[in-house]
C-alpha positions as CSV (number, residue, x, y, z in Angstrom):
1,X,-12.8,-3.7,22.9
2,X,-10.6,-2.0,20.6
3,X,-10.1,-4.8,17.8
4,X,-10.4,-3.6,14.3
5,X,-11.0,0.3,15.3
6,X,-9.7,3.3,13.8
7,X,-7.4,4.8,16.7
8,X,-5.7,8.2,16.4
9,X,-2.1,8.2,18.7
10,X,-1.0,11.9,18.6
11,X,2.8,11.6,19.7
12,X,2.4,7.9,17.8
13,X,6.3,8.1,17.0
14,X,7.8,9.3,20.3
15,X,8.5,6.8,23.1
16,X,5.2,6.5,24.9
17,X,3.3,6.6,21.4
18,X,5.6,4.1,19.7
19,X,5.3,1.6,22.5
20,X,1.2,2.1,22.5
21,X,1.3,1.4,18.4
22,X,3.3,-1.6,19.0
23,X,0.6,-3.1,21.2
24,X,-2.4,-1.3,18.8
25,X,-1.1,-2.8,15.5
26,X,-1.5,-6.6,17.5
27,X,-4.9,-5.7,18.1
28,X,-5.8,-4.0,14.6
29,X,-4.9,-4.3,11.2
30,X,-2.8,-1.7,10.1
31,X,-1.7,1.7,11.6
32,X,-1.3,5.1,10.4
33,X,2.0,7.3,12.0
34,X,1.6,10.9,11.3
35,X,4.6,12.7,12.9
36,X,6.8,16.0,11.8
37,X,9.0,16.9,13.8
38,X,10.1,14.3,16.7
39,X,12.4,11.3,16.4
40,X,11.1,8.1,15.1
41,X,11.9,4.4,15.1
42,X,11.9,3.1,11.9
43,X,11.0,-0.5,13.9
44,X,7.4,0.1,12.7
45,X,8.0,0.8,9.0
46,X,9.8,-2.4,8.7
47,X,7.6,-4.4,11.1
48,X,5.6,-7.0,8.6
49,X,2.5,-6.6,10.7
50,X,2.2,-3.3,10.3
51,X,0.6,-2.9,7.1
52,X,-0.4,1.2,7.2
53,X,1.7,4.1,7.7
54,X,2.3,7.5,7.0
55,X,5.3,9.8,8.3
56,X,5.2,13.0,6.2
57,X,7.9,15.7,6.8
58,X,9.8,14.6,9.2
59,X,13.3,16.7,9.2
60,X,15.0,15.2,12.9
61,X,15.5,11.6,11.2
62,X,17.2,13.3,8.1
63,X,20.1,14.4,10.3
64,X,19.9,10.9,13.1
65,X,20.6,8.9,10.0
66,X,23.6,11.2,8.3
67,X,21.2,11.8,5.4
68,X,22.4,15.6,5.2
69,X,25.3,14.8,2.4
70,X,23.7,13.0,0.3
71,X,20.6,15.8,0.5
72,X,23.4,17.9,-0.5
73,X,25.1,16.2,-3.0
74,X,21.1,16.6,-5.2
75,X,20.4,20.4,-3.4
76,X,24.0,21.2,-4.5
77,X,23.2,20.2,-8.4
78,X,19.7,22.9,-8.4
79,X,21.7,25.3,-6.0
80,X,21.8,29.1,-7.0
81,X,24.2,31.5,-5.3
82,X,20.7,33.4,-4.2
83,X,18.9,30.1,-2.5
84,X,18.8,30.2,0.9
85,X,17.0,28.9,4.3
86,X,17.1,25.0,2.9
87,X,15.4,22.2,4.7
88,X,15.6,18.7,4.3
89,X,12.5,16.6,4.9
90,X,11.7,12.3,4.4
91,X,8.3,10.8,3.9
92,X,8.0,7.2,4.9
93,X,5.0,5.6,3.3
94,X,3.3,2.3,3.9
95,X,0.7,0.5,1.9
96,X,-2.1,2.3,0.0
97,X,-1.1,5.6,1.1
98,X,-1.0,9.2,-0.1
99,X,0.3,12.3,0.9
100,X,-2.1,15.5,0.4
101,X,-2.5,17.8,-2.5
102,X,0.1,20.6,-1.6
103,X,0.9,23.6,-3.2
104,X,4.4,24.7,-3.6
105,X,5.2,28.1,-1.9
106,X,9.0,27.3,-2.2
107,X,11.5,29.1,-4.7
108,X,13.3,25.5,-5.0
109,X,11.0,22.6,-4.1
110,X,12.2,18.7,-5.1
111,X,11.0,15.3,-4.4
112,X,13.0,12.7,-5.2
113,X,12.7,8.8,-4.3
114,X,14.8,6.8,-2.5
115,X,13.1,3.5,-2.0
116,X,9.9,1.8,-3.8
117,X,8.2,3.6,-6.1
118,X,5.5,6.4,-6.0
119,X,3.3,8.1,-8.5
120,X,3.5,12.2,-8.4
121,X,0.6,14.2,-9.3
122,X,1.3,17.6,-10.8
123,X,-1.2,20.4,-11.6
124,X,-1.0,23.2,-13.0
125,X,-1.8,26.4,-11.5
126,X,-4.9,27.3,-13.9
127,X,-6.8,24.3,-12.8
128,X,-6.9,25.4,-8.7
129,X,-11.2,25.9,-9.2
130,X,-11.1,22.1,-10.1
131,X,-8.9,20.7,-7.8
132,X,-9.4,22.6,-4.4
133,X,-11.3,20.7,-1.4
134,X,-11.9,17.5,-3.6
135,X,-10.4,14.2,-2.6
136,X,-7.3,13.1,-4.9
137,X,-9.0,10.3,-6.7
138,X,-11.7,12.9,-8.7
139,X,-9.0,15.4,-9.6
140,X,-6.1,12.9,-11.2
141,X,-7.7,13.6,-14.4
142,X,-6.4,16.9,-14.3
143,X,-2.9,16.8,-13.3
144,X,0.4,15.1,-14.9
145,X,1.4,11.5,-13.5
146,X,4.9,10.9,-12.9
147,X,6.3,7.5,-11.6
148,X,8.4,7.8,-9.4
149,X,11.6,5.5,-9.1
150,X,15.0,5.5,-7.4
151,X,17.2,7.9,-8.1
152,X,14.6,9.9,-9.9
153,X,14.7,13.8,-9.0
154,X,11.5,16.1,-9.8
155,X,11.2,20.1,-9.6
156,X,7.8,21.3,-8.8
157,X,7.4,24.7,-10.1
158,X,6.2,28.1,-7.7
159,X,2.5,28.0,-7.3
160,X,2.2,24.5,-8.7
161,X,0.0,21.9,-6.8
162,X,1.0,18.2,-5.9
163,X,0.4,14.7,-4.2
164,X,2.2,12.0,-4.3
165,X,0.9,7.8,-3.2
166,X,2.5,4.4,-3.0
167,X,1.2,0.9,-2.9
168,X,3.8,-0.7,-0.7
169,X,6.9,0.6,0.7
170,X,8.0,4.2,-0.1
171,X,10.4,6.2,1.0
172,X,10.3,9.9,-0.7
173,X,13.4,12.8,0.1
174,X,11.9,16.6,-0.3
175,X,13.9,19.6,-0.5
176,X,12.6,23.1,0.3
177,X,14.7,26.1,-0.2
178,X,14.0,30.1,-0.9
179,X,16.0,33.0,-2.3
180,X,16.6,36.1,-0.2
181,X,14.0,38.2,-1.7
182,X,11.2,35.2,-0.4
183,X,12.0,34.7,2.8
184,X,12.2,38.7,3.4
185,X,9.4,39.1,2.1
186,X,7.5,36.4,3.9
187,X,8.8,37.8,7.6
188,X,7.7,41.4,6.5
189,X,4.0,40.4,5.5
């Protein structure tokens, strides 16, 4: 009944969720994860039947897998005395996959790879009229394509806009951090 559907699982990466994908991904070709802020087994990115995912922002397996120093070790080489209110994020993705144009609000923001490879997308802030509400395949021709590989660090400048996709396994660290001045002034608005 459900064999080759698309299925959304919100919670997909807690216990329950996990355990329903498992049995899903038998079922259908591929499956999407989309989870921020819970724990998650890395079982399914690794699993060779599952062929789709996406895990965007998630900051609880940073600290599950000791991450933290070695987020520190590239924070600490962009770190200015004024920098505050840091948060460490990891992307997991899985086949053709891509994570959504973005804009960067952050004082400090950096991606960086840690496995696979990825191709960044970078636009400037001028072209915002020809990039907004369009799907990332008509406005590539307007932004700067960086591959990404290990060990490769990228800053995305204030007010700049971004999206990053694999083919395969990727596995992509972000770093967000403000000054004082920004995060005051984002509490007082």
């Amino acid at each position: 009944m459900l064999n080759n559907k698309k299925i959304l699982v919100t919670g997909g990466a807690g216990f329950i969720g996990s355990h329903l994908v498992e049995k899903l991904i038998k079922d259908n070709p591929g499956h999407i994860i989309l989870d921020n802020k819970k724990y998650i087994s890395l079982k399914s990115f690794v699993d060779p039947e599952s062929e789709q995912m996406n895990i965007y922002k998630n900051r609880d397996i940073v600290s599950q897998f000791r991450l933290t120093p070695a987020y520190d070790e590239i924070y600490n080489s962009f770190y200015s005395p004024i920098h505050c209110n840091k948060n460490y994020y990891l992307n997991l993705l899985k086949g053709n996959n891509a994570i959504a144009l973005k804009c960067n609000k952050h004082n400090l923001m950096l991606i960086y790879q840690i496995h696979g490879e990825s191709k960044l997308y970078l636009f400037n802030p001028s072209h915002r009229v020809n990039i907004m509400d369009k799907p990332n395949d008509q406005i590539k021709k307007y932004g700067h394509k960086i591959n990404l590989k290990p060990g490769i660090v990228i800053m995305i400048p204030i007010e700049w806009y971004y999206f990053y996709e694999s083919n395969g396994s990727s596995i992509v660290g972000e770093i967000e951090s403000d000054n004082y001045f920004t995060v005051l002034y984002n509490n007082l608005r």
